[in-house]
C-alpha positions in Angstrom: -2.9 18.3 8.4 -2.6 19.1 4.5 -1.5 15.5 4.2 -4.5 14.4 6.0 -7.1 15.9 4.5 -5.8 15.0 0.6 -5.9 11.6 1.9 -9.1 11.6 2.8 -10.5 13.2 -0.1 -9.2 9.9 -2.3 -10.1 7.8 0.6 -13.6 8.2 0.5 -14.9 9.3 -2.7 -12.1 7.6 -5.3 -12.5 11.2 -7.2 -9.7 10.3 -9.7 -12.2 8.9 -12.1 -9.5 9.7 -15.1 -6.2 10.1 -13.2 -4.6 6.8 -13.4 -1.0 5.6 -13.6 -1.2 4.1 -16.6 -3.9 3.8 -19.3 -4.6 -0.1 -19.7 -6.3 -1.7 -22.5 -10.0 -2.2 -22.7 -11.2 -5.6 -21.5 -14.7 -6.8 -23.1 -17.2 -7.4 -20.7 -17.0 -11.1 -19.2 -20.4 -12.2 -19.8 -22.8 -12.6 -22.8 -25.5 -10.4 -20.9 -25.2 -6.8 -22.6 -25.0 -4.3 -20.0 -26.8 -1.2 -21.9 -25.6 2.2 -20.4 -26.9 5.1 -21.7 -24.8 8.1 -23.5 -25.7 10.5 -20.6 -26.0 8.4 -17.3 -27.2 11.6 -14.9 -27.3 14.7 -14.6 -26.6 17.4 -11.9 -27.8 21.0 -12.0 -28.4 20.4 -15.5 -24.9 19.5 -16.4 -23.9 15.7 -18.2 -22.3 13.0 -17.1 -21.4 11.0 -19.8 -21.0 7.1 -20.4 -17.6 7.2 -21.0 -16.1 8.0 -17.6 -18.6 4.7 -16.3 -16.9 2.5 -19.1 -13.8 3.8 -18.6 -13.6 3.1 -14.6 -15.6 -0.5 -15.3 -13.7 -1.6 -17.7 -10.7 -1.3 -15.4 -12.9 -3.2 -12.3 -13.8 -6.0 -15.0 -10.2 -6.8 -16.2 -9.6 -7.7 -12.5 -11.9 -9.9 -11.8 -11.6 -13.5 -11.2 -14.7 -14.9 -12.9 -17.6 -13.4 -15.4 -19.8 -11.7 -13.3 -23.5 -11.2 -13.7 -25.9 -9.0 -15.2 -27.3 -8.1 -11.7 -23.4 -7.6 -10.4 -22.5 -5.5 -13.5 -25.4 -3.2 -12.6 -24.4 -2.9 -9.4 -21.3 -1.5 -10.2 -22.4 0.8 -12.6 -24.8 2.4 -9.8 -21.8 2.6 -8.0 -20.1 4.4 -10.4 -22.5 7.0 -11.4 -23.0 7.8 -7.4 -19.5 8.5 -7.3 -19.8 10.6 -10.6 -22.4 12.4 -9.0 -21.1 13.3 -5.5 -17.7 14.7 -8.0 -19.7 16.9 -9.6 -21.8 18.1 -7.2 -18.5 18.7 -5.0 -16.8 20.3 -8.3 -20.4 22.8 -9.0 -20.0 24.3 -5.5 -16.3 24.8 -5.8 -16.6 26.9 -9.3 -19.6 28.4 -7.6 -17.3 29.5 -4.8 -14.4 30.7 -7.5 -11.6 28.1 -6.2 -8.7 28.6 -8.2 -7.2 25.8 -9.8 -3.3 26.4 -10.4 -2.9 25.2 -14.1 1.1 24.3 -13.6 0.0 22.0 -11.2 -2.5 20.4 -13.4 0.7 19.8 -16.3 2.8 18.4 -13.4 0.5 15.6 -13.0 0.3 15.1 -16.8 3.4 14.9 -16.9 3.8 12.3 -14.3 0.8 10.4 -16.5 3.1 10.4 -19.2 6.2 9.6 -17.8 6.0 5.6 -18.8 5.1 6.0 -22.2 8.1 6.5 -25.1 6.5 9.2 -26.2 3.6 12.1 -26.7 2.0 10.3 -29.2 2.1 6.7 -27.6 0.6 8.4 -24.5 -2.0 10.1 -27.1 -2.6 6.7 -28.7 -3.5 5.1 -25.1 -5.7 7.5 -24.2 -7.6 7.5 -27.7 -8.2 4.0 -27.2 -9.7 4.3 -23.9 -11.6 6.8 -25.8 -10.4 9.7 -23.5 -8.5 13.0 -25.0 -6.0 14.8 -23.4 -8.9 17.7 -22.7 -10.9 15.1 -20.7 -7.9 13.9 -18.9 -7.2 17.7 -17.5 -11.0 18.6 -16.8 -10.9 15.5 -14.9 -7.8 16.9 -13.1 -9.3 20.2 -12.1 -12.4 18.2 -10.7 -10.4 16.8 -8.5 -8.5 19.7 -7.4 -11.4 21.9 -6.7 -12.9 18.8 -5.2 -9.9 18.5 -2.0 -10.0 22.5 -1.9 -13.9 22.6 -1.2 -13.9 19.8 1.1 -10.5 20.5 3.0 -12.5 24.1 3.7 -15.5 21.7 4.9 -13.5 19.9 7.7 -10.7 22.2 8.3 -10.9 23.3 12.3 -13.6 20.9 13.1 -11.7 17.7 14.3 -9.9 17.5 17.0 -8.4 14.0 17.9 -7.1 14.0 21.9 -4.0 12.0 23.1 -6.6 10.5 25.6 -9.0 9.4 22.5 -5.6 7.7 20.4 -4.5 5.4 24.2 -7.9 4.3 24.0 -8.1 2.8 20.8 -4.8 1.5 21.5 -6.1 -0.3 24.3 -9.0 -1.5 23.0 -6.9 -3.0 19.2 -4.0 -4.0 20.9 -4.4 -7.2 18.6 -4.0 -5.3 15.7 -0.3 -3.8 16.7 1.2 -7.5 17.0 4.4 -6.8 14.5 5.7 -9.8 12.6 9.3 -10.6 12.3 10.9 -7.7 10.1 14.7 -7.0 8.8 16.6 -4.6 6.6 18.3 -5.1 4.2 20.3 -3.9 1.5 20.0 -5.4 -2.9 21.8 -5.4 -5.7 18.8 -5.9 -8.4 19.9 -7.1 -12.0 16.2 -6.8 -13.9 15.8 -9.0 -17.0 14.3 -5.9 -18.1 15.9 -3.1 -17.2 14.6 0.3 -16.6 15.7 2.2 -19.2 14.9 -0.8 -21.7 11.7 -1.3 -20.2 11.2 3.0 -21.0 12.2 2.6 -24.5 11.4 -1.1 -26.0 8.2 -2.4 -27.6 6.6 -5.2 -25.1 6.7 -7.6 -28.0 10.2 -7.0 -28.7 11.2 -7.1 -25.0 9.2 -10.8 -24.7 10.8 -12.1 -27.9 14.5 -11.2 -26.4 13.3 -12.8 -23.3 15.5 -15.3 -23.0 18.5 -13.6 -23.8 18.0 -10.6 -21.7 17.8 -13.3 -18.7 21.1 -14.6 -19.5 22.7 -11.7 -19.7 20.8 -10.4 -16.4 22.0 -13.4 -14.4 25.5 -12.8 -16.1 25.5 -9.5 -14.4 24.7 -10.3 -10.8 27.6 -13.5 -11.1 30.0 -10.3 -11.9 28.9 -8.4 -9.2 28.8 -10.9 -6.3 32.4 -11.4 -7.7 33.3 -8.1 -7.4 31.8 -8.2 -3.7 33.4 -11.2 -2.6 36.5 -9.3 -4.0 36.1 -6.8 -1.4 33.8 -4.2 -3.1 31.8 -1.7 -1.7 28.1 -3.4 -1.2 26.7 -0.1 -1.1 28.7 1.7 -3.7 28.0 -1.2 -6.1 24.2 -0.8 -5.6 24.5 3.2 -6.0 26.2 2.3 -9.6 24.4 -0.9 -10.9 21.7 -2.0 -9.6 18.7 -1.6 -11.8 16.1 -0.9 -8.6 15.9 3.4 -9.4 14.0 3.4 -6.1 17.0 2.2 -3.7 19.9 2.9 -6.0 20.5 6.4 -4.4 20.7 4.9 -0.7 22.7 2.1 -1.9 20.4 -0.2 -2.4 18.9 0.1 1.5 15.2 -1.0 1.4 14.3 -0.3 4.6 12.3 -1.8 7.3 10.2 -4.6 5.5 8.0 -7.4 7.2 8.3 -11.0 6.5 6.1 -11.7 3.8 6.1 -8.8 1.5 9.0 -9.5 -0.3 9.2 -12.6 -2.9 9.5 -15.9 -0.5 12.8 -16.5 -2.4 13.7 -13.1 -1.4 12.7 -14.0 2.4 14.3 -17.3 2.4 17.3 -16.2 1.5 17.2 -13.4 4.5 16.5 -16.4 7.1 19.6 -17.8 6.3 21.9 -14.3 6.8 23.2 -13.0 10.3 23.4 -9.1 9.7 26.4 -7.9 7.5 26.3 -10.8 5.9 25.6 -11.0 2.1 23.8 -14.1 0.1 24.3 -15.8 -2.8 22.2 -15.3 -6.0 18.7 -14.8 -5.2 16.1 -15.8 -8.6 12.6 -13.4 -8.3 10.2 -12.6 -10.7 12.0 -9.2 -11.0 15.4 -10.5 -11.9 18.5 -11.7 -9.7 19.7 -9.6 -6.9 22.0 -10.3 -4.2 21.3 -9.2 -0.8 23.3 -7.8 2.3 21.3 -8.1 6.3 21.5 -5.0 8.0 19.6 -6.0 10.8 17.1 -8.3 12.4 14.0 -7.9 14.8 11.8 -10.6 16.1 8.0 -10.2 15.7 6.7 -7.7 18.9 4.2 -5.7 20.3 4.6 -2.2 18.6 4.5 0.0 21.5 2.1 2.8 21.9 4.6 5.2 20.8 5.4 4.0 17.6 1.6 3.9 16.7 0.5 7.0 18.1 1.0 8.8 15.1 -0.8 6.2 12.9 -3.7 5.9 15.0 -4.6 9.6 15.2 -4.3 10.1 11.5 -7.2 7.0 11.3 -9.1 8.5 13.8 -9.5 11.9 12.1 -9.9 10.1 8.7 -13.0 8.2 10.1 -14.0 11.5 12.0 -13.6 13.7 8.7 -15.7 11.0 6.9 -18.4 11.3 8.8 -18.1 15.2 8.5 -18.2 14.7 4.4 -21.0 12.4 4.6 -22.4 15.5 5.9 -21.8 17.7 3.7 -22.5 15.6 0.8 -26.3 15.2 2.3 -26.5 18.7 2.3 -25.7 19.3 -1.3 -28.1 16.4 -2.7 -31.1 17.9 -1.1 -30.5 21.4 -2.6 -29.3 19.9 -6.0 -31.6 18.6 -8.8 -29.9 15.2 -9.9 -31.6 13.0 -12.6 -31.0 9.4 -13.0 -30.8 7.6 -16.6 -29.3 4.4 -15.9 -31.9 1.8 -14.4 
């Protein structure tokens, strides 16, 4: 149920304005129409938000886009944003107004984890001063959030109930939507051209510049491994010791159940031509060469009901807890006092 709820709180609101995974760089606005945003966009119960948190999320929704977007569009977004802004600190006044405790070694854990990619404190310091963010900001942010999924976990907590009769039904009535496609598992030996560690500690320019080399020597390594394979090696004690994937090295190198298609089609080409326990040849991806060992095969099916049970009646309370938040949320608006700047 804990699970649940936390899911739902980033779900519906996307209350993370300033937890990200990594601090990208800013992106000018694609368009010669200025898009003027005031210092202070709103205010709730008195308190600011600013215009930074708005830049900060729009200029991460601008760099994806595929083409320059419009005045009208832009301003659009914005509104989008400031709503969100809003409904965060409204949800964030009533939980300091309620005394939530916020556990401060939880809020350096996540820090932590912000900074993981970076070389160092002062890179990570460096990204954030660019995005004009300090490391304050970053952990106010943090707490909003917290006390955000404590006051609204309290809100929904007991009030849900999802029946096994309710879960068949929508079964029933989506069966369409439970056709699996063909899967497989496999095992992989990954050598990266840029390998973790590398990747961890090397300037991007340098790492681009060495480029070629580093691909050389990455193809060199997977022609010494299949070697050692077709020597009679250990496919999953090889992957345990040198493959550069961290996240299947300690299972030697298992990935799992995967679906056909998710996977680089050289990746999945080279699986349709394997019966299981056999291993391919070199395999060229965007990630490097690996080589690859079938485990097993399964042809594309109708998941049965059991399988999806669980699935289903974790979307069925999420769409049940929304509608309880939407609640909620109404209730605080009328009783706040929230002023509008942007127009």
């Amino acid at each position: 149920m804990k699970n649940r709820l936390c899911l739902l709180v980033l779900a519906i609101f996307s209350l993370c304005a300033l937890t990200f995974t990594a601090v990208e760089t800013a992106s000018a606005l694609p368009s010669s129409e200025t898009l003027k945003i005031p210092d202070v966009v709103a205010r709730v119960n008195g308190v600011d938000i600013q215009a930074k948190y708005i830049k900060f999320r729009l200029s991460k929704i601008l760099k994806n886009v595929q083409r320059p977007l419009t005045l009208r569009e832009r301003t659009s977004i914005v509104k989008d944003l400031i709503e969100k802004e809003v409904v965060r600190e409204l949800v964030y006044q009533q939980g300091k107004e309620r005394k939530l405790e916020v556990d401060s070694d939880l809020i350096e854990k996540e820090v932590k984890a912000l900074r993981e990619p970076y070389a160092s404190d002062e890179e990570f310091e460096k990204a954030l001063s660019k995005r004009d963010i300090t490391l304050k900001d970053l952990k106010n942010s943090m707490e909003i959030d917290i006390h955000a999924r404590q006051l609204l976990n309290e809100q929904i907590k007991g009030k849900i109930n999802i029946s096994d009769e309710d879960v068949k039904k929508y079964y029933e009535d989506n069966k369409q939507k439970f056709h699996r496609p063909e899967s497989f598992r496999t095992r992989h030996i990954l050598a990266s051209i840029f390998p973790p560690d590398m990747l961890r500690s090397t300037p991007i320019k340098e790492l681009q510049e060495r480029r070629d080399e580093l691909t050389k020597k990455a193809e060199e390594k997977i022609d010494g491994i299949i070697k050692e394979l077709k020597g009679g090696a250990s496919f999953k004690e090889l992957a345990k010791e040198k493959s550069d994937d961290e996240s299947s090295q300690d299972s030697g190198g298992d990935l799992d159940i995967i679906y056909k298609g998710i996977l680089d089609p050289a990746f999945d080409e080279a699986i349709s031509k394997l019966k299981p326990g056999e291993v391919s040849e070199k395999v060229t991806t965007r990630f490097g060469f690996h080589v690859i060992q079938l485990i097993e095969k399964h042809p594309p099916e109708q998941a049965p009901f059991e399988d999806m049970k669980g699935s289903i009646q974790k979307f069925l309370f999420m769409e049940e807890a929304k509608k309880e938040v939407e609640v909620y949320i109404k209730g605080l608006r009328k009783e706040a006092k929230i002023e509008n700047f942007f127009r």
